[in-house]
C-alpha positions in Angstrom: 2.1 -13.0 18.8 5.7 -11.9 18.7 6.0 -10.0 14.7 9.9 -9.8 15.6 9.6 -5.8 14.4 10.7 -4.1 17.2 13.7 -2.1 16.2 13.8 -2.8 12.3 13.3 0.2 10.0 10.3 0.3 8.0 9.1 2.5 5.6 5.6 3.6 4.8 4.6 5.8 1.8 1.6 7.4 1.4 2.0 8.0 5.2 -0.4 10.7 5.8 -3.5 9.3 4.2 -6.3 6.7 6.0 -4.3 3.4 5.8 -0.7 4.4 5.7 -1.0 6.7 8.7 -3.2 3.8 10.7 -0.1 1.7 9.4 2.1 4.0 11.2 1.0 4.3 14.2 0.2 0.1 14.3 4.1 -0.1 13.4 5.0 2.2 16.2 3.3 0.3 18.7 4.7 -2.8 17.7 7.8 -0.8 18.0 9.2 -0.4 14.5 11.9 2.4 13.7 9.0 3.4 11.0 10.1 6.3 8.3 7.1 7.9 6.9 6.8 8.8 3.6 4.2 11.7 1.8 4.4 15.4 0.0 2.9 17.0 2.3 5.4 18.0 5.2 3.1 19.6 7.7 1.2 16.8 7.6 4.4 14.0 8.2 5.2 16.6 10.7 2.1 16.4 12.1 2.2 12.4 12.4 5.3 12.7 13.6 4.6 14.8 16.4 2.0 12.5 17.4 3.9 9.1 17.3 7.2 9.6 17.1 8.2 8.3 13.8 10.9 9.5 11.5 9.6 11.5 8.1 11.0 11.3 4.7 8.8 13.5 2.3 9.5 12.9 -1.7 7.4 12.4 -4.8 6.6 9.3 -5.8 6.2 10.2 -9.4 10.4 11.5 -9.7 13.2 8.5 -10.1 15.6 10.9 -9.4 13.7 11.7 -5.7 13.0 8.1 -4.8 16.5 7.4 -5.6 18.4 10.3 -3.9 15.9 10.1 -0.7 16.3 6.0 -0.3 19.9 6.0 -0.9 21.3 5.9 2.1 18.5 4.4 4.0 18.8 0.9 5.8 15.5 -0.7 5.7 14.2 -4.2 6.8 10.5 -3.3 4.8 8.5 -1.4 3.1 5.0 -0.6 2.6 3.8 0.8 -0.9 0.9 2.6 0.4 1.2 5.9 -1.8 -1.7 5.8 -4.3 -4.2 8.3 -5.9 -8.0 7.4 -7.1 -8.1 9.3 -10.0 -11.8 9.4 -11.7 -14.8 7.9 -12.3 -14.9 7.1 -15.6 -15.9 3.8 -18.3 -13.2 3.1 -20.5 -15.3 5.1 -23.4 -15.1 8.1 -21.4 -12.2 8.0 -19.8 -9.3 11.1 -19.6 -6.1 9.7 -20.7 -4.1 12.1 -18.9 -5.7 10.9 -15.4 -5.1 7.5 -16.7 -1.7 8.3 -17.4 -1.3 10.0 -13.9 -2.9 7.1 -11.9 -0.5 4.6 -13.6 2.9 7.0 -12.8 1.6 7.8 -8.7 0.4 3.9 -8.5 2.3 1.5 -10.5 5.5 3.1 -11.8 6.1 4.8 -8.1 5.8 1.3 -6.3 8.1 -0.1 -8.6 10.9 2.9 -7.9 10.3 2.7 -4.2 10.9 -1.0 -4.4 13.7 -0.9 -7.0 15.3 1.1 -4.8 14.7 0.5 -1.4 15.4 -3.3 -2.8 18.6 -2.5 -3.9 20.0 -1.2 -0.4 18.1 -4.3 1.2 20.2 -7.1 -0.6 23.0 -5.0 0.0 22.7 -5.2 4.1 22.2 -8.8 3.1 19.6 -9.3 6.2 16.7 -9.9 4.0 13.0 -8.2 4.9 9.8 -7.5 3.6 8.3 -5.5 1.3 4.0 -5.1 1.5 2.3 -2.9 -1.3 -1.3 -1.8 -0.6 -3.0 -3.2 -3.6 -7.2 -3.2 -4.1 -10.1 -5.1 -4.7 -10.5 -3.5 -7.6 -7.8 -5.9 -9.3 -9.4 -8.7 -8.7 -13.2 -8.0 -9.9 -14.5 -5.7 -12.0 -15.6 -2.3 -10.6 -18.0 0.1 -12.6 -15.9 3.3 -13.5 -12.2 1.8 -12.5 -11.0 1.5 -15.2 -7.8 3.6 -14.7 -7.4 2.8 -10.7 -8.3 -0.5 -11.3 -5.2 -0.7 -13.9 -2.9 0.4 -11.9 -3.3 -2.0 -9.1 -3.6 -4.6 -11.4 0.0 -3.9 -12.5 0.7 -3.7 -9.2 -0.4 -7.3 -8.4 1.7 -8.6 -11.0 4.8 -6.6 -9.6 4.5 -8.2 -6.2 4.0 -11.8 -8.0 7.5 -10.9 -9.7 9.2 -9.2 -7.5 8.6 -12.4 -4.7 10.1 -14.5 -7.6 13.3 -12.7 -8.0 13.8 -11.1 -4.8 13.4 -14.4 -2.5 16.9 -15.6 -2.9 18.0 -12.5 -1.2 15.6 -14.1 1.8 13.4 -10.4 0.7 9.4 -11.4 1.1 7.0 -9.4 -1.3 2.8 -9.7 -1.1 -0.3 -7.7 -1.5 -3.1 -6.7 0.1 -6.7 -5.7 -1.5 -8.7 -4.0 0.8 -12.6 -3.1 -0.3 -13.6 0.5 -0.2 -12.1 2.2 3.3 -15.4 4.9 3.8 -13.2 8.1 4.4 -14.5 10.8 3.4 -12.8 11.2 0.4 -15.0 7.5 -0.6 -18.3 8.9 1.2 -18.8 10.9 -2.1 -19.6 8.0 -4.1 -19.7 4.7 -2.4 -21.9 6.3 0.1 -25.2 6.7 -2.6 -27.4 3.5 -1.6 -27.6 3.2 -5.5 -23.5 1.9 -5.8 -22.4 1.1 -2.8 -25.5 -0.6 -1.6 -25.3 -4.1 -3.8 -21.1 -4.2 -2.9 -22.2 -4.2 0.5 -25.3 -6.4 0.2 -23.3 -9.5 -1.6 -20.5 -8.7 1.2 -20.6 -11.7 3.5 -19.3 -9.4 6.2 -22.0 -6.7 5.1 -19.7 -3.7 6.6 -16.9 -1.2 5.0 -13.0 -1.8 6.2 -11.5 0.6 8.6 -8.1 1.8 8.4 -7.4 -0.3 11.1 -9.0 -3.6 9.5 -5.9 -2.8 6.2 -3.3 -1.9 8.8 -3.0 -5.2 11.0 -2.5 -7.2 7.7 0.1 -4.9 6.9 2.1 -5.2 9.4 1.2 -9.0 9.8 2.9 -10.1 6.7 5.9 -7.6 7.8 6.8 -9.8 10.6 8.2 -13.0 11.3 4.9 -14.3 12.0 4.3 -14.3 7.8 8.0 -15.9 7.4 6.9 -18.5 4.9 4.4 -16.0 2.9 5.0 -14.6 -0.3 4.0 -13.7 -3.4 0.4 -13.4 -2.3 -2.1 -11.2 -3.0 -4.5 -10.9 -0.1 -8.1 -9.9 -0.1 -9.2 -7.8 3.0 -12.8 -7.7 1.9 -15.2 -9.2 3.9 -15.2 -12.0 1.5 -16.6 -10.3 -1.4 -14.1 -12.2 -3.6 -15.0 -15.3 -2.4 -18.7 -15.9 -3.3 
């Protein structure tokens, strides 16, 4: 399948974690001029080293960075992949300063990288793509969410909008929701039989994602291949949504 992304510039955030950098190096190959986006600079430089992409390090969480670091990039698409987990907490017990702080990294900084990274899209006036790594936990309920869950809820209903107004400018916006990705970062907690053992028994599939299973996705409804797709929010799940 031809994507039509060799040579357009695409930027990832949230470059240097599980699913952005697998994102990266999928982009490369398809050969994307790919910008890669994180705080941490040893580890952009690191990925950088390896595939050969450019780096762009700010904080998702400062207008003023986004702004300054995306003015005077051209860019064909975007993927919102910068996130943070937060806690584990019921809405009784949760801290409202990490609820707080999962809505700014989550929601609020995938709505400044796309108001700005939009703005210098219409401007080249060659249209593009925009994909923002959403979650399954926006579409069902997940015991002790309640913050992460929030903020990619919010983030579902900006890529419903922003495919509504930024279509005209021939600019595609969608989703995906991938299950839990077993890092290590999610082996903590998903990995105790007792929670994620009935996730993965009503799974159809009855396995975990990979980075890998999020990336190709990603970069599937960046390319030309996804030309008439929009405005959808896509479930990479195993079909767990669907029974």
């Amino acid at each position: 399948m031809e994507t039509g992304l060799k040579g357009r510039s695409i930027l990832v955030t949230g470059a240097t974690g599980g699913i952005g950098a697998a994102t990266v190096r999928l982009l490369i190959k398809e050969g994307a001029n790919v910008i890669a986006s994180g705080r941490d600079e040893a580890k952009l430089s690191d990925l950088a080293s390896e595939v050969g992409c450019e780096t762009l390090p700010f904080d998702l969480t400062s207008e003023d960075e986004v702004k300054s670091a995306l003015a005077d990039v051209a860019l064909y698409g975007v993927v919102n992949c910068g996130g943070w987990g937060g806690e584990i907490a019921t809405p009784m017990e949760t801290d409202t300063a990490v609820f707080d702080k999962v809505i700014d990294i989550n929601a609020r900084g995938t709505l400044l990288v796309t108001k700005y990274a939009a703005q210098s899209m219409i401007a080249a006036g060659h249209g593009g793509a925009i994909v923002n790594v959403s979650s399954q936990a926006s579409l069902v309920g997940l015991a002790g969410h309640i913050s992460y869950a929030s903020s990619k809820g919010a983030v579902d209903a900006m890529t419903r909008v922003s495919a509504l107004e930024l279509g005209k400018h021939n600019i595609r916006v969608n989703a995906v929701n991938p299950t839990v990705v077993m890092t290590p970062m999610s082996e903590w907690y998903w990995g105790r039989k007792e929670i994620g053992g009935p996730l993965l028994e009503a799974m159809p599939l009855h396995r975990w994602a990979t980075e890998e299973d999020c990336a190709a996705p990603i970069v599937f409804l960046l390319s030309d291949a996804a030309s008439m797709i929009s405005g959808v929010c896509l479930p990479i799940d195993g079909g767990f949504t669907a029974v």
